[in-house]
C-alpha positions as CSV (number, residue, x, y, z in Angstrom):
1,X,54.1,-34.6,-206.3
2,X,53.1,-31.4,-204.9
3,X,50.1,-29.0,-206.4
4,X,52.2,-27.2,-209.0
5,X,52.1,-30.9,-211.4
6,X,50.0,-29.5,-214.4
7,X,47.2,-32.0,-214.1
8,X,45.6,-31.0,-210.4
9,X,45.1,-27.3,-211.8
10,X,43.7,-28.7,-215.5
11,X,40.1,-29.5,-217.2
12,X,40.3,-32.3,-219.1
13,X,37.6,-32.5,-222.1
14,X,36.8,-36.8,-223.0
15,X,36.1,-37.1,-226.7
16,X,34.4,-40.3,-228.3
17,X,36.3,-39.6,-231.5
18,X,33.3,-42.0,-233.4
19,X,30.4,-39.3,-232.1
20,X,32.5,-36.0,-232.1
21,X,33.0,-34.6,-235.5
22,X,32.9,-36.2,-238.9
23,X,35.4,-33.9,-241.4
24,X,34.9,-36.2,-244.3
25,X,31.3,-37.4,-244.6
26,X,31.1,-41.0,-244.5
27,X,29.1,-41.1,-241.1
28,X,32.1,-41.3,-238.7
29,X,33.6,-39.5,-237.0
30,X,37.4,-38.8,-237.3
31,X,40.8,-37.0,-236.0
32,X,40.3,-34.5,-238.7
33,X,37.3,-33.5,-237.4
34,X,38.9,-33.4,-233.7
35,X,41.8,-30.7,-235.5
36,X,39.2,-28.9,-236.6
37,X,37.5,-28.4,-233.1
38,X,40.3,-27.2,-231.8
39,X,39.7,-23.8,-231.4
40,X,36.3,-24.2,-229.9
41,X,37.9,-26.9,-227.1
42,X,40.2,-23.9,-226.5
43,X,37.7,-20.9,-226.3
44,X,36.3,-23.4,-223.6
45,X,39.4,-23.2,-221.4
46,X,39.8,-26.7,-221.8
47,X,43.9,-28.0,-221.1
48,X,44.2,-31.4,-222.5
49,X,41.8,-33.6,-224.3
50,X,41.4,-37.7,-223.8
51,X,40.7,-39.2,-227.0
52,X,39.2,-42.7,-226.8
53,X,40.9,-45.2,-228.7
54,X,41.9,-44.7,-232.5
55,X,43.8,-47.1,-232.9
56,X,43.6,-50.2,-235.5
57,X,40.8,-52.4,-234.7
58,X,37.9,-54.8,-235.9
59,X,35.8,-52.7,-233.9
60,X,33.5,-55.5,-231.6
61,X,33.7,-53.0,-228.5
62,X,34.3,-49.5,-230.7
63,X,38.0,-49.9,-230.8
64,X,38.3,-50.8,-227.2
65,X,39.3,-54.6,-229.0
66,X,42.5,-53.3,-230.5
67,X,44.2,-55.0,-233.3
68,X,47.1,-52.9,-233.5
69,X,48.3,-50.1,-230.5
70,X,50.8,-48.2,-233.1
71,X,48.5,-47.8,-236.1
72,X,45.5,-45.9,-235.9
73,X,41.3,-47.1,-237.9
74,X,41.5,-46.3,-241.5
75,X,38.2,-44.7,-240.7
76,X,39.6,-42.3,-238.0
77,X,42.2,-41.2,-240.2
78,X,46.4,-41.6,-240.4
79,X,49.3,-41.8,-237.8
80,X,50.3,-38.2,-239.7
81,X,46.5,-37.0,-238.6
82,X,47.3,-38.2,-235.2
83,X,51.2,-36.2,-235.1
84,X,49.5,-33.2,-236.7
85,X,46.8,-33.4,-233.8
86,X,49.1,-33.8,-231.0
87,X,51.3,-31.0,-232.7
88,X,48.3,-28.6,-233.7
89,X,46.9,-28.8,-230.1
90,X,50.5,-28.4,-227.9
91,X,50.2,-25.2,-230.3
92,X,46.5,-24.0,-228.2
93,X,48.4,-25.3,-224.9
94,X,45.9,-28.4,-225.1
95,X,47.7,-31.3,-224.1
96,X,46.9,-34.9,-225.6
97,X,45.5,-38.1,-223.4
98,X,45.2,-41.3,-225.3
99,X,42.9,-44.2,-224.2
100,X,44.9,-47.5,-223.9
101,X,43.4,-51.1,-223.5
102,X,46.2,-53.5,-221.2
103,X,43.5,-56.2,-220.1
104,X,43.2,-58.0,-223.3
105,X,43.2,-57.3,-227.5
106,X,41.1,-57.9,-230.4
107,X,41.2,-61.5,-231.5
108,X,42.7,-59.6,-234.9
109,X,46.3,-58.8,-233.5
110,X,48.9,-60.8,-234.7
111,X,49.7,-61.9,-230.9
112,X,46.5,-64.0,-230.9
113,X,46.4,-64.9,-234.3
114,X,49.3,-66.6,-233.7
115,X,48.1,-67.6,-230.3
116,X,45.7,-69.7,-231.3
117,X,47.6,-71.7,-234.2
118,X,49.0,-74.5,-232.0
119,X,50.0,-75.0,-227.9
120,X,53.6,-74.6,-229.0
121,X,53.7,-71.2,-230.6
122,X,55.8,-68.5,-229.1
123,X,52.7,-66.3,-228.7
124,X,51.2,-69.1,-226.8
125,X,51.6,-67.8,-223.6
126,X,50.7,-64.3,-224.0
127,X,46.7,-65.0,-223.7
128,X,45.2,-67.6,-220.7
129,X,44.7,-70.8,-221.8
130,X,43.0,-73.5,-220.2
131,X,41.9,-76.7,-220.7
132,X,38.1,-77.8,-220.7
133,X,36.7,-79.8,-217.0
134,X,34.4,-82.5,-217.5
135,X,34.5,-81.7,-221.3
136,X,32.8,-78.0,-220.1
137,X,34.3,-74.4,-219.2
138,X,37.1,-74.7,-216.8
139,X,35.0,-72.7,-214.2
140,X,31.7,-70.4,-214.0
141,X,33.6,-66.9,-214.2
142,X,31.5,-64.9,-216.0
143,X,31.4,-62.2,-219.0
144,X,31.3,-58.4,-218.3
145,X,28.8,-58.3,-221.2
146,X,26.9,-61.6,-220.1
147,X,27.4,-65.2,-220.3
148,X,30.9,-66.9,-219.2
149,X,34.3,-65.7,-219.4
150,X,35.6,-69.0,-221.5
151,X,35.5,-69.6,-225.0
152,X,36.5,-72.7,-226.6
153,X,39.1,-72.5,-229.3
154,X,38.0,-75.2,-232.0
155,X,41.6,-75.3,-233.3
156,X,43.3,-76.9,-229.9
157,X,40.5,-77.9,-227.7
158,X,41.4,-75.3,-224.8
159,X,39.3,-72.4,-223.7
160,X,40.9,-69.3,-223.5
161,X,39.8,-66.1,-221.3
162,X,37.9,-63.2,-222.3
163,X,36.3,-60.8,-219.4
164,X,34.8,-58.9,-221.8
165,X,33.8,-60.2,-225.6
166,X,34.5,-63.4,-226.8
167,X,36.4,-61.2,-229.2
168,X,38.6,-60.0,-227.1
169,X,40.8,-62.5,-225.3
170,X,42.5,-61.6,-222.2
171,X,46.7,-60.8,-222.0
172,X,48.6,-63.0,-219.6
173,X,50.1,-60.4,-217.6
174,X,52.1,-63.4,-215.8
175,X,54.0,-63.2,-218.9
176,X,57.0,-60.9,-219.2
177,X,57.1,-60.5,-222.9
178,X,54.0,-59.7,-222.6
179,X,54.9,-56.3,-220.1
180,X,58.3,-56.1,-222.2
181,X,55.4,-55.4,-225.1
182,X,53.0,-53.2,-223.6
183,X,55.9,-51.2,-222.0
184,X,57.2,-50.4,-225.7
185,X,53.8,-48.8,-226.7
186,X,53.7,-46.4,-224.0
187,X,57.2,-45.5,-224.9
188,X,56.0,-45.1,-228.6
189,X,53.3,-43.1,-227.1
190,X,55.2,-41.3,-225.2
191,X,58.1,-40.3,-228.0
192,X,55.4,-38.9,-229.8
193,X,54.4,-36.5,-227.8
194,X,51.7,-37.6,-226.0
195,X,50.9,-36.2,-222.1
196,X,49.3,-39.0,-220.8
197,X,47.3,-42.1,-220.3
198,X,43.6,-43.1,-219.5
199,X,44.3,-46.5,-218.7
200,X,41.2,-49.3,-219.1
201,X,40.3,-51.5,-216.7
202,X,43.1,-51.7,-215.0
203,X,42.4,-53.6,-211.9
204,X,42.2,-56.6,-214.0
205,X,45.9,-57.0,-215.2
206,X,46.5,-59.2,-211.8
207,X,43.5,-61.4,-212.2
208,X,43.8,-65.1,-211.3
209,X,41.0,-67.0,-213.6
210,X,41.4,-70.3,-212.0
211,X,40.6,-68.9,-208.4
212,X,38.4,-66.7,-209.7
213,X,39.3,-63.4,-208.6
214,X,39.6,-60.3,-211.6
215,X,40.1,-57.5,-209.9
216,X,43.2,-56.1,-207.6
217,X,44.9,-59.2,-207.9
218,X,48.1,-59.8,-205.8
219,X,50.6,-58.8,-208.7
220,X,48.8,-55.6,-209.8
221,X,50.7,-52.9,-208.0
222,X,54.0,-55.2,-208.8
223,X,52.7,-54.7,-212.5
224,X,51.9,-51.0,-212.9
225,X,54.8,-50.1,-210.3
226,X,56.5,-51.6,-213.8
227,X,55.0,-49.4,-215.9
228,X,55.6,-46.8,-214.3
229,X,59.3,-47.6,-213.9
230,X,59.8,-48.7,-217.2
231,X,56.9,-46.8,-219.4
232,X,55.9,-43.5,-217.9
233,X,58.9,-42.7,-216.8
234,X,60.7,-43.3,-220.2
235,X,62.2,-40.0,-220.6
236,X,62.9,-39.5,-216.6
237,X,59.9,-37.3,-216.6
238,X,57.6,-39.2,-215.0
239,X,55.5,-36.5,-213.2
240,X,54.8,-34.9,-216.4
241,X,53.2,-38.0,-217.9
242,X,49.4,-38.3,-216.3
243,X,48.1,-41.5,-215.8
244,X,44.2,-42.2,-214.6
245,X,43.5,-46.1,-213.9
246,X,39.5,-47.4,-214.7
247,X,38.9,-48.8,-211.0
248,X,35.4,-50.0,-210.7
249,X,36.2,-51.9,-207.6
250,X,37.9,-49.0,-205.9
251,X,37.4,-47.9,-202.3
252,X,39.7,-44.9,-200.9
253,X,42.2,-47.6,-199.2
254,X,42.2,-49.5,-202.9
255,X,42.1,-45.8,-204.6
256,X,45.4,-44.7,-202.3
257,X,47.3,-48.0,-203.3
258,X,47.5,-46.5,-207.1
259,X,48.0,-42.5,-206.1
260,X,50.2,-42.5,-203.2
261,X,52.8,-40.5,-204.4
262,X,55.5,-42.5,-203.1
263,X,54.6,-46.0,-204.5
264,X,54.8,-44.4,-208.2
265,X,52.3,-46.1,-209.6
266,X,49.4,-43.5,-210.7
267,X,48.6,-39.9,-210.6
268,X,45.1,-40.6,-210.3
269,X,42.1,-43.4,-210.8
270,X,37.9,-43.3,-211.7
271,X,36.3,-44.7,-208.8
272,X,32.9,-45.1,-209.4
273,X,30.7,-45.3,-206.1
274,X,28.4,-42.8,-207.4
275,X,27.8,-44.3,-210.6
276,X,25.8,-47.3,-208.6
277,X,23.4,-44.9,-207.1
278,X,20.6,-45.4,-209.0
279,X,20.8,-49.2,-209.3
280,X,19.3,-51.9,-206.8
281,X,22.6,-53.3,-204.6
282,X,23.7,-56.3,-205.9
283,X,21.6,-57.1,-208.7
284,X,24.1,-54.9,-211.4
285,X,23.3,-51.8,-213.7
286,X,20.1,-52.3,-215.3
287,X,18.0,-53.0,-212.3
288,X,16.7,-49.3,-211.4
289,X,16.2,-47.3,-208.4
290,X,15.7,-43.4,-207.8
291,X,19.0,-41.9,-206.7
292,X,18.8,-40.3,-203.3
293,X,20.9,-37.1,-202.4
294,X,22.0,-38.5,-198.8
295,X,23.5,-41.3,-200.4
296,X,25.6,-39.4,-203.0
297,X,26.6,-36.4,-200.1
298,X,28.1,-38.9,-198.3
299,X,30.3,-40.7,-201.3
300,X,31.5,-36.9,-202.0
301,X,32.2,-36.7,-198.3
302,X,34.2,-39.9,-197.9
303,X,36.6,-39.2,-201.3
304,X,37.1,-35.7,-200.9
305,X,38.0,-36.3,-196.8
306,X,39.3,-39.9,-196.2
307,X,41.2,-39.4,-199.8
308,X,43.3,-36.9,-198.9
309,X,46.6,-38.2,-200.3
310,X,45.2,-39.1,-203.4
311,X,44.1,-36.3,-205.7
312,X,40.1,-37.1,-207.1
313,X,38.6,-37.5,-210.8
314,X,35.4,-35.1,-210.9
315,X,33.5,-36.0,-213.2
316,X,29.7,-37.2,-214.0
317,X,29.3,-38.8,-217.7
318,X,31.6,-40.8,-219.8
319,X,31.3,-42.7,-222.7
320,X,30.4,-45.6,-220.5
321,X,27.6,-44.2,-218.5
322,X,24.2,-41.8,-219.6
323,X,23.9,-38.4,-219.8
324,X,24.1,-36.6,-216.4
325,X,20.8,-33.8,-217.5
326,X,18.6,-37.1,-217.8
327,X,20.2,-39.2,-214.6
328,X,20.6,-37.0,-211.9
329,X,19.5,-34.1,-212.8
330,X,15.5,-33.2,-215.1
331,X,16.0,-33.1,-218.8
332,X,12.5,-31.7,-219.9
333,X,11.4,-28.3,-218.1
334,X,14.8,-27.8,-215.8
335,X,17.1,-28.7,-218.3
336,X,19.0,-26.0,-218.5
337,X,19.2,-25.1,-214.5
338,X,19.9,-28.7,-213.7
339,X,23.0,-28.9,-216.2
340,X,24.5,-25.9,-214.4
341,X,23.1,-27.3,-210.7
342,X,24.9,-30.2,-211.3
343,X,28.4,-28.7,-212.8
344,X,28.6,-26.2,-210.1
345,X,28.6,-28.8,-207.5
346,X,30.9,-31.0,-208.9
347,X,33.3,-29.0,-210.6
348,X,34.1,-26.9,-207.1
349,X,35.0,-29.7,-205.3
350,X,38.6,-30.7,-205.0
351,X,40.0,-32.4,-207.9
352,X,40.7,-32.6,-211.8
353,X,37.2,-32.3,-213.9
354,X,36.7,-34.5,-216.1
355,X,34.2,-33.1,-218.9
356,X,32.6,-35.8,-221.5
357,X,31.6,-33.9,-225.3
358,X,27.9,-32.5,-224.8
359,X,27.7,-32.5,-221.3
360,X,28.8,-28.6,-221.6
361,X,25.3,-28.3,-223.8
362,X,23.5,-30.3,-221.6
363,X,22.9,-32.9,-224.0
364,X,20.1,-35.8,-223.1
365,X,20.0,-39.2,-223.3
366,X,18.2,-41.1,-226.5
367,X,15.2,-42.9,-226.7
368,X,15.1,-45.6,-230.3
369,X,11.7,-46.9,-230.9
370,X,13.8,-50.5,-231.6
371,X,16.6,-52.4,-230.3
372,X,17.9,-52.9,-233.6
373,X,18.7,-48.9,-233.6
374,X,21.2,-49.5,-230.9
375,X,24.8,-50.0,-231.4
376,X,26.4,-51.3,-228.5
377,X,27.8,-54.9,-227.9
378,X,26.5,-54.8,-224.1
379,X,23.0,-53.3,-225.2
380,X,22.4,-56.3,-227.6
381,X,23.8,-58.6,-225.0
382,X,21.9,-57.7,-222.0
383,X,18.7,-57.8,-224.1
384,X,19.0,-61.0,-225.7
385,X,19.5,-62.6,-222.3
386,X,16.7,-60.7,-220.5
387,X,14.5,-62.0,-223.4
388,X,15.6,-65.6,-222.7
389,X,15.1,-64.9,-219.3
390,X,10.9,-64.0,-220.1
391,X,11.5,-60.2,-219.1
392,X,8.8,-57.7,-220.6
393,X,10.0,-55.4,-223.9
394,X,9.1,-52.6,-222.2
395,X,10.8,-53.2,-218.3
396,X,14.4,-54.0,-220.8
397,X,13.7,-51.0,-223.2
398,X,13.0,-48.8,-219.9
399,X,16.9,-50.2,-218.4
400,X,18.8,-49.4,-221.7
401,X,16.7,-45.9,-221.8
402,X,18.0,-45.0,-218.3
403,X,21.5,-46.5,-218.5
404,X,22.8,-48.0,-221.8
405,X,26.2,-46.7,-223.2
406,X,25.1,-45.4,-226.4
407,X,23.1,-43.0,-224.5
408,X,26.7,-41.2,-224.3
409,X,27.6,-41.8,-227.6
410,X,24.7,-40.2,-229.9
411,X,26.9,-37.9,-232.7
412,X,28.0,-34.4,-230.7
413,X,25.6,-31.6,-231.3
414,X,27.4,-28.9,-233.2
415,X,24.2,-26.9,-235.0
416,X,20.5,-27.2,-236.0
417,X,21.5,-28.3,-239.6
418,X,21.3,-31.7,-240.7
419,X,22.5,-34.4,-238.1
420,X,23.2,-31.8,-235.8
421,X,26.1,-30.6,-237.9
422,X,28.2,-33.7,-236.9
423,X,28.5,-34.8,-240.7
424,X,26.8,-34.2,-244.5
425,X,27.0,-38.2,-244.9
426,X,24.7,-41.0,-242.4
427,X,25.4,-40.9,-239.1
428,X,26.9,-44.3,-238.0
429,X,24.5,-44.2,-234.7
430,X,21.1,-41.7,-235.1
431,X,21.4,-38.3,-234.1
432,X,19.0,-37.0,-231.1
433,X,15.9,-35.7,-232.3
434,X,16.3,-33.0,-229.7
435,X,19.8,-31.5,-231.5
436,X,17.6,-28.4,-233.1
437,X,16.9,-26.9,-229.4
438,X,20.3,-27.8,-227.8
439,X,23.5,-27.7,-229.8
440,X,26.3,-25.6,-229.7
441,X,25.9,-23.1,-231.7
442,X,22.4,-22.0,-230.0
443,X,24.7,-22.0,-226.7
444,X,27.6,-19.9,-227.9
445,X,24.8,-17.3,-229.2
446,X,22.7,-17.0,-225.7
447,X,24.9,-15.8,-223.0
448,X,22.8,-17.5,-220.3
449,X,23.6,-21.2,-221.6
450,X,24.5,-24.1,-220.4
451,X,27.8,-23.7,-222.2
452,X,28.5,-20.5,-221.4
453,X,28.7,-21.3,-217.3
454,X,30.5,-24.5,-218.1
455,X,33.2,-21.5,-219.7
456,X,32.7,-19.7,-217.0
457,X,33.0,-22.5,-214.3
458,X,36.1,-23.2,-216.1
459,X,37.8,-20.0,-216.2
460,X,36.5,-19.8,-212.2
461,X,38.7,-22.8,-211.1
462,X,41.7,-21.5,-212.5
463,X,41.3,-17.7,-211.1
464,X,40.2,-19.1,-207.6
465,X,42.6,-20.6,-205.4
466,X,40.7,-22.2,-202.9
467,X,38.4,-24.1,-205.4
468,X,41.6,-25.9,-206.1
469,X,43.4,-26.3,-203.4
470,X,40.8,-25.4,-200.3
471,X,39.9,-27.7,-197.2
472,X,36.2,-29.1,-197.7
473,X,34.0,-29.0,-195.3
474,X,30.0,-30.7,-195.7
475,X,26.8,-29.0,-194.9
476,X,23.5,-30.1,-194.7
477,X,24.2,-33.5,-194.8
478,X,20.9,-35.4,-193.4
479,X,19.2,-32.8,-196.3
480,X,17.4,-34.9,-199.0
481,X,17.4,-32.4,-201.3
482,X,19.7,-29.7,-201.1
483,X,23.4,-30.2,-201.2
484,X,26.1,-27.5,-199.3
485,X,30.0,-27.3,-198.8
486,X,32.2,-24.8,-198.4
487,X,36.2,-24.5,-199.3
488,X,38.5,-22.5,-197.6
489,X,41.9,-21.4,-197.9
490,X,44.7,-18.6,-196.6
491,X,41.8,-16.8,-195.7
492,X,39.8,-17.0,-198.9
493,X,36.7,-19.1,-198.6
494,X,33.0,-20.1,-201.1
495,X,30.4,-22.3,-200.3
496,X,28.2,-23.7,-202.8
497,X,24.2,-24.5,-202.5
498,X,22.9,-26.9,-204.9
499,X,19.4,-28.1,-205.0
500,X,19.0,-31.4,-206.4
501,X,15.2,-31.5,-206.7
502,X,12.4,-29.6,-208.7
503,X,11.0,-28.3,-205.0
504,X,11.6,-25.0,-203.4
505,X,13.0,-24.8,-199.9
506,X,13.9,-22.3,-196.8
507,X,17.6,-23.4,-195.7
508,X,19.6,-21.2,-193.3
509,X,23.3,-20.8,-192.7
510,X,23.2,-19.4,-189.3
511,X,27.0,-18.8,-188.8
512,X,28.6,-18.1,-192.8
513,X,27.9,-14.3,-193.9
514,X,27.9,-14.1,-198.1
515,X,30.4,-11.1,-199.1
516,X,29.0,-11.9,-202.8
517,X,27.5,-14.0,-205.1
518,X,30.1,-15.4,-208.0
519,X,27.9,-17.7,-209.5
520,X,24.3,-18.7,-209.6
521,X,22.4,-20.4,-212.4
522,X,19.2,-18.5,-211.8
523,X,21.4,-15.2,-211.6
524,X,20.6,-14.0,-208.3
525,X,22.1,-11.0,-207.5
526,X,21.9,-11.0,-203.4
527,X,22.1,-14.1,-200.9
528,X,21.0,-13.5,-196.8
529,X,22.5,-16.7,-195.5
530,X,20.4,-16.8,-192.4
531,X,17.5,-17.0,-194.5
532,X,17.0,-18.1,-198.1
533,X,14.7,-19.8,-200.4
534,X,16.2,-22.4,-203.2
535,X,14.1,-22.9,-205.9
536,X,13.9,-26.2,-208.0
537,X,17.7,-27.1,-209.3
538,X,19.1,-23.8,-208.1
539,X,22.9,-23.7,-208.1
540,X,24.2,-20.9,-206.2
541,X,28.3,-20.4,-205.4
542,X,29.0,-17.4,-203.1
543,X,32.2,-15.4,-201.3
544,X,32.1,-16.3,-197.4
């Protein structure tokens, strides 16, 4: 797989398809509405789009519980909305991505309906059964979203396994009509048109529950080396087809196990090292802790050096994690020069950006007065146990303001009209209050926006050779504040200044002479290397 495969020179743009556009009203958002923000994904630069899932579900976990993976939610729309999509985009050279969920189902497809009737149906074996130890759970693995992994089926007085929702029971991937099954949807996917695959949790299709181990399990390249083989490569195109594994456990020797070229397996994975920056080691997500530059310099450094057969997912948000502006960056007075501090960085390194919906307006994360104005499954779970546990209200509010998932998924912010133009009807989750100042259309109309660099960012990677393909080299890296790397190649060569802090601060560059500056967020003009001043969340790239 050399450079010229289309996804290392792409941007790929994540929609939440519940949050991004609403075409008929009724508070949700649909595929329609994804059609009909097509031109502006386009006007972007954007070359393919990952959709989360649409497909047919009882909606626990927002359609990550899926009841069906070849129909698609009444309330996202058709399978003929979804061809006319796939169509209507290859048309604007914007490819499609679709979101698929291997690890386990909704407790509402027919597999584990008829899984549970009796020990002796044929569906039987496609979920992990156990039965109960000293009349309790068979062990103490434990729930993703709190409390244990095992769940007692009343009917036949086993447990079955569920790493996630108690409404979303595990696949037995031991099982081969169970591969034989999932290797027919990514054929359907694929015969439709499709480009690739964002593939969920991944590293948990070789788990062993009895031993407890979940993640990169012993039979887990065996099983996606399957996939591949039998799925992806369908229509003997395989290198066409892009395929991004969900590894939260991933290191760059784990990482290089999925995208070595030669074991066809993946063409690239999320690692998420970064994403644990501002939480105290050990004690999970919601246990806080300022973020410090050093630490997140020398993550960059170790993926985009020790990586170096693999090719890297940039990205900062997803629908998963909070808003970038209010994590790493300062949503109030710096809003607007931390959004474009923090693209510029990122998006020059070596990799494929991955964009979330809003991050290119420098949307924020919310703040609802009540718990009960949440949404998510993990939100309500984590506070109902913390309150059991005798935390404060206000320590578990402050977590789920700093890091709870529907921080990502507040409805897109389109215009200053009502609910932020998203829909006429009520929004299934509240709009941000904040939607009036930063939306869209107030972006497209002020040429010194947030959205406009992310356009221009965009456009950048494409014309500039050794943003894509350049060696990396690190600067500055005891600095605590200010971040520094340069790219070089066939002569052609940038370096980037980012300043991560609202301080202001004299750095020199004794030994790189600036022939120009291509892109700063506080458009500066003229740069002396050997002496110069960074202001708070200045963002600077420059010719060397």
């Amino acid at each position: 797989m050399g450079t010229q495969v289309w996804w290392k020179n792409a941007v790929i743009y994540q929609i939440y398809p519940r949050s991004f556009m609403d075409s008929n009203n009724d508070g949700i958002g649909d595929i329609r509405g994804i059609i009909g923000k097509l031109d502006y994904l386009e006007w972007l630069g954007i070359d393919a789009v990952w959709i989360c899932p649409v497909y047919k579900s009882p909606n626990d976990d927002n359609g990550y519980d899926i009841s069906d993976y070849m129909d698609i939610m009444d309330e996202f729309g058709t399978m003929a909305d979804m061809d006319e999509l796939i169509l209507k985009a290859k048309e604007k050279n914007i490819r499609i991505i679709m979101d698929m969920v291997f690890n386990h189902t909704s407790d509402e497809h027919k597999w584990f309906i008829e899984a549970r009737k009796s020990k002796d149906n044929p569906y039987r074996d496609y979920y992990i059964w156990r039965d109960p130890v000293n009349g309790d759970k068979p062990n103490e693995l434990g729930s993703v979203f709190s409390g244990s992994a095992w769940q007692l089926d009343e009917t036949t007085g086993q447990y079955y396994l569920h790493l996630f929702s108690k409404r979303q029971p595990d696949l037995n991937w031991e099982n081969e009509a169970v591969r034989k099954n999932i290797i027919e949807v990514i054929k359907f996917w694929v015969n439709k048109g499709v480009s690739g695959f964002r593939l969920d949790m991944i590293e948990l299709l070789g788990k062993l529950p009895d031993e407890m181990i979940t993640a990169n399990g012993p039979k887990l390249h065996d099983y996606i080396k399957e996939l591949y083989r039998e799925g992806f490569n369908c229509n003997g195109k395989a290198e066409e087809i892009v395929t991004i594994g969900e590894c939260w456990a991933a290191d760059t020797d784990i990482a290089l196990k999925y995208t070595e070229p030669d074991n066809k397996e993946l063409s690239m994975v999320f690692q998420f090292e970064h994403s644990a920056l501002d939480e105290i080691k050990g004690k999970g997500k919601w246990a806080l802790k300022e973020m410090r530059l050093t630490e997140l310099k020398s993550i960059i450094d170790k993926w985009q050096l020790q990586y170096d057969k693999g090719w890297n997912t940039l990205f900062w948000n997803n629908h998963d994690l909070p808003r970038i502006v209010s994590r790493f960056g300062n949503d109030k007075e710096y809003r607007v020069e931390s959004a474009k501090m923090l693209a510029l960085y990122l998006y020059c390194l070596k990799g494929t950006p991955f964009i979330y919906q809003g991050e290119e307006i420098g949307m924020t994360n919310i703040k609802f007065d009540t718990i009960e104005e949440y949404k998510d499954i993990e939100i309500h779970n984590m506070y109902k146990e913390k309150k059991a546990e005798g935390v404060a209200e206000e320590d578990i509010m402050k977590s789920i303001y700093a890091k709870g998932r529907d921080n990502a998924r507040t409805p897109m912010q389109w215009n200053d009209e009502i609910n932020a133009g998203f829909t006429k009807g009520i929004p299934w989750i509240k709009v941000n209050n904040n939607y009036k100042e930063i939306n869209v259309k107030k972006d497209m109309e002020d040429n010194n926006s947030v959205l406009h660099f992310y356009q221009n960012l965009i456009k950048m990677r494409k014309d500039i050779l050794c943003i894509r393909e350049g060696n990396y080299i690190p600067l500055l890296n005891e600095d605590e504040d200010i971040a520094a790397y340069t790219r070089n190649t066939n002569g052609q060569g940038i370096l980037v200044i980012a300043n991560f802090h609202e301080c202001t601060k004299k750095i020199s560059f004794s030994d790189i002479v600036s022939k120009r500056i291509i892109i700063s967020n506080y458009n500066r003009t003229e740069i002396d290397l050997k002496d110069v001043e960074i202001r708070p969340y200045e963002a600077v790239m420059c010719e060397i």
